[in-house]
C-alpha positions in Angstrom: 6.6 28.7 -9.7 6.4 29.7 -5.9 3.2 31.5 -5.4 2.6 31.1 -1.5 5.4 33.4 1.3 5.0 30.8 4.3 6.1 31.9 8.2 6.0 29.2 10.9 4.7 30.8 14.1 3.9 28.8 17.3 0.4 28.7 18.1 -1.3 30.5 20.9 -2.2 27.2 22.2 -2.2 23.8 21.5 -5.2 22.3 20.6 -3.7 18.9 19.2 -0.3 17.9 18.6 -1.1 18.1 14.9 -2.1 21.6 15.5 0.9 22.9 17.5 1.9 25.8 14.9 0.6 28.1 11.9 1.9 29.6 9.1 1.1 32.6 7.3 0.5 31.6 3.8 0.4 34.9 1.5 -1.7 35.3 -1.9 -1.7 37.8 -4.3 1.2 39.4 -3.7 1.6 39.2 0.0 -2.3 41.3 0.2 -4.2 38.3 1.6 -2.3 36.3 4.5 -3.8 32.6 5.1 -2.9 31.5 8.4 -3.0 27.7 8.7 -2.0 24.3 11.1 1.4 23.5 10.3 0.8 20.0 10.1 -3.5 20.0 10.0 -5.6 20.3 7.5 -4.1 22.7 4.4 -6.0 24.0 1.5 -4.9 23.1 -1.9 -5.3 24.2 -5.4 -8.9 23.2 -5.3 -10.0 25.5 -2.9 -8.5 28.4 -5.2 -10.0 27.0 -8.0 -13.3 27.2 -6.4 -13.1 30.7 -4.9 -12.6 31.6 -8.4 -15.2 30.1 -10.3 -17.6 31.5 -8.1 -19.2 34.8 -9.4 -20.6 36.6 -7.1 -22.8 39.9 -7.9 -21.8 43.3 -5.8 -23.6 43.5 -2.5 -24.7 39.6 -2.5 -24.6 37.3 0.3 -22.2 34.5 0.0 -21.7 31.3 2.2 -18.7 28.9 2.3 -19.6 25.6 3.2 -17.4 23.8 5.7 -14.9 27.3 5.2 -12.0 24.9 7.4 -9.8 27.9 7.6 -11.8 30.2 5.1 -9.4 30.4 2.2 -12.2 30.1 -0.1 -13.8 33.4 1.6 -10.7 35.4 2.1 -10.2 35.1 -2.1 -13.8 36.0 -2.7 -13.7 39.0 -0.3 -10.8 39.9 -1.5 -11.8 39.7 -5.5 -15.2 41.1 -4.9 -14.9 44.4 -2.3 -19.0 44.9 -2.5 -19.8 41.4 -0.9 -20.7 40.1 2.4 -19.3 36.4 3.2 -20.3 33.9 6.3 -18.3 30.6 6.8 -19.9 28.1 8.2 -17.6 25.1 9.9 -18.7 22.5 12.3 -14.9 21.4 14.2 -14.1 24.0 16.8 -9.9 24.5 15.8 -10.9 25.3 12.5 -13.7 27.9 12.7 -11.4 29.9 14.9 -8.7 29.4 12.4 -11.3 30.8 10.2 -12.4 33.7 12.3 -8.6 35.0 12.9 -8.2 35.0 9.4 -11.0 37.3 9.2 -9.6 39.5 11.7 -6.0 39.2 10.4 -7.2 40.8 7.1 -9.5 43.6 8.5 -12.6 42.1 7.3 -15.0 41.8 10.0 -17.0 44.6 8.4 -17.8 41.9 5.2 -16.9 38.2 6.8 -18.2 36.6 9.7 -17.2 33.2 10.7 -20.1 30.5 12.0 -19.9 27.5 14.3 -22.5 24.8 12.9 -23.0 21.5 11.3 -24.1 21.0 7.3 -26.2 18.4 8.7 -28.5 21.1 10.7 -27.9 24.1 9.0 -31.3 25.6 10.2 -29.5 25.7 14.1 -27.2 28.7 12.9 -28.8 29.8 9.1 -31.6 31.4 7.9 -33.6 29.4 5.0 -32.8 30.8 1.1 -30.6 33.7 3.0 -27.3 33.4 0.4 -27.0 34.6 -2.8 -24.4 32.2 -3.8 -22.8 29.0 -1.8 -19.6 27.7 -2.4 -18.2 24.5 -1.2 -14.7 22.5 -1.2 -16.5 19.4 0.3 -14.7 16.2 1.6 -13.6 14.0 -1.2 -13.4 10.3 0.1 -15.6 8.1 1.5 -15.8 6.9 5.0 -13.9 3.5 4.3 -11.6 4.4 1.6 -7.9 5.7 1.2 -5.9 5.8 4.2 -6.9 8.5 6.9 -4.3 11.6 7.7 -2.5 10.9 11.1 -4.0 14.6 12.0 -7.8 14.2 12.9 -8.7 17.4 11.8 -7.8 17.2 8.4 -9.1 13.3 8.2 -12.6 15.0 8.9 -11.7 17.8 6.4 -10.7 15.3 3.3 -13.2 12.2 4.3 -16.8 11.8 5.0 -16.7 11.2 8.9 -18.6 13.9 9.7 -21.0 14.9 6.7 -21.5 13.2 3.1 -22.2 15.1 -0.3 -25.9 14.3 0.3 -25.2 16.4 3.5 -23.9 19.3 2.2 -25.6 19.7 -1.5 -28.8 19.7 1.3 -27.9 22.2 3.3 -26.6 24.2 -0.1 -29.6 24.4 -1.2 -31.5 25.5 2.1 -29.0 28.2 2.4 -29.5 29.6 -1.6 -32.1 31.4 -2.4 -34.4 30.4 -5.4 -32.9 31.0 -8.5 -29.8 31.3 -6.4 -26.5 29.4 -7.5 -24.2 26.6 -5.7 -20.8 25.8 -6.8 -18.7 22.8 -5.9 -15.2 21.4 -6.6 -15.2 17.6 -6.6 -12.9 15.0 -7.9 -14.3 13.9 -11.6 -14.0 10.3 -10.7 -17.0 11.1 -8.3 -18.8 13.5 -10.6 -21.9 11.1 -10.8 -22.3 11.2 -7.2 -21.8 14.5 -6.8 -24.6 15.7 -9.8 -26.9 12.8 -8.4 -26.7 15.1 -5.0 -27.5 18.2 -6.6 -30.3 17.2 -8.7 -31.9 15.0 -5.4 -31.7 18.8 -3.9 -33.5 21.3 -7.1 -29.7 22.1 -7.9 -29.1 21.7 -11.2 -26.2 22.0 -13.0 -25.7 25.0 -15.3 -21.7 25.3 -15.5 -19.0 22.4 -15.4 -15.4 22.4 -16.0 -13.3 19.8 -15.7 -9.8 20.0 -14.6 -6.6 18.4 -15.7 -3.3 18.1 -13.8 -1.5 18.5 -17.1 -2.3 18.8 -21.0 -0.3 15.2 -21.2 -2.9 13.3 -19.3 -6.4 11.4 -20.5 -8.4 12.2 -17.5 -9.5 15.3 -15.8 -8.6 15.2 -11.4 -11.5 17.3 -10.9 -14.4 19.0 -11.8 -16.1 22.8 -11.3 -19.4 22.3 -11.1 -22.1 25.6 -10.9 -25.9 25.2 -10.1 -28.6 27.1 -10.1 -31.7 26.3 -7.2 -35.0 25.3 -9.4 -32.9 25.9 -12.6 -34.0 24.9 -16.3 -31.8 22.0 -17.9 -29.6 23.5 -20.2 -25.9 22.8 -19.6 -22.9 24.5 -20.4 -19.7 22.4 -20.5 -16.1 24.7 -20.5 -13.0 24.7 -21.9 -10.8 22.0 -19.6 -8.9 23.1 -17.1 -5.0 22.7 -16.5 -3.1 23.1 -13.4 0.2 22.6 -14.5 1.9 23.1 -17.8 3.6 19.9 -17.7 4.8 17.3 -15.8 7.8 18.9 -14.1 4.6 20.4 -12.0 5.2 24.2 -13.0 2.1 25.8 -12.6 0.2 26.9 -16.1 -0.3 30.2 -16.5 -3.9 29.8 -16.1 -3.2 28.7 -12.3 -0.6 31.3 -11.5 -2.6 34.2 -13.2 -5.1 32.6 -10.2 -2.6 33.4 -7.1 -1.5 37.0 -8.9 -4.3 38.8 -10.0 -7.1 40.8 -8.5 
């Protein structure tokens, strides 16, 4: 079951006491090291789901859309050796997070890390410049849930600094025509988030839901790919399950995720 090797180090310097210590979160065998806040914001299975069903083409541009600590672009890079990624991430802590990820992985030749806001994505990115854009965006609305004590993962998981209007927008100012966006989103918001797209010439060309467990009636999330200025077909997948039951032990499906190539 254990997929992730974590080692608490102290931080070079405290930015926030939520933000006091990293750890060095290890994929794929130990050959990609995450380094992440202790107690900020954290990625989750969603962000691996998303880094993996992106496709990206060898020597095509790539763009992850509010990266937080650029999980979602250290899988990619690592899956696809022929592609350049960018990051793009608006709070300060983070984007560094993101950058000495880059460096602690020897990728600065492919993956470079950008300070910038979704909502003006033309102050740090080219128009139509990426091949493909992923995107883990915040789930909750402003006023709902309860917010996380740590204010960096509050703006990570709710929509305090940028809504899904904001970043399907800037998704598709960054993709090229014809080019493809692909978003992870809970299912329970999946007419808001295909509202955004479609407001944005995204449409949708791939969706898979995804299931906590075989046992349970409704899907926790869905995959969503679309294509800029795309024609209307559909193509609904096979549902996705994390875990092979309710005792929580991964499928095989999501481990084969963490282990392979």
């Amino acid at each position: 079951m254990p997929v992730l090797c974590s080692t608490t180090l102290s931080a070079d310097k405290d930015t926030s006491p939520f933000t006091s210590s990293v750890t060095d979160d290890r994929l794929f065998a130990g050959r990609l090291i995450c380094r992440q806040y202790q107690n900020g914001y954290r990625f989750s299975v969603d962000a691996v789901l998303a880094a993996h069903f992106a496709l990206p083409k060898k020597e095509q541009r790539v763009l992850d859309l509010g990266c937080g600590c650029g999980v979602i672009g250290l899988i990619l890079a690592y899956r696809h050796p022929h592609i350049l990624v960018d990051g793009l991430e608006v709070q300060p802590d983070l984007a560094e997070l993101a950058a000495a990820n880059v460096e602690l992985n020897r990728y600065e030749h492919r993956c470079t890390v950008l300070r910038g806001d979704v909502r003006t994505p033309g102050s740090v990115l080219m128009p139509e410049s990426y091949d493909l854009v992923v995107s883990n965006p915040p789930y909750r609305e402003r006023h709902t849930g309860r917010l996380n004590l740590s204010g960096q993962a509050a703006a990570a998981r709710h929509e305090l600094l940028a809504d899904i209007s904001d970043f399907t927008k800037a998704a598709s100012f960054a993709v090229k025509n014809r080019g493809r966006v692909v978003f992870v989103y809970p299912a329970r918001r999946s007419n808001t988030l295909l509202t955004a797209l479609h407001s944005h010439r995204l449409t949708p060309k791939r969706l898979q839901p995804v299931y906590s467990y075989p046992q349970i009636a409704s899907a926790c999330l869905v995959l969503v790919e679309a294509v800029k200025n795309g024609g209307g077909q559909l193509e609904l997948l096979a549902p996705f399950f994390i875990y092979s039951g309710r005792d929580r032990t991964y499928s095989a499906a999501m481990q084969a995720l963490y282990e392979e190539r």
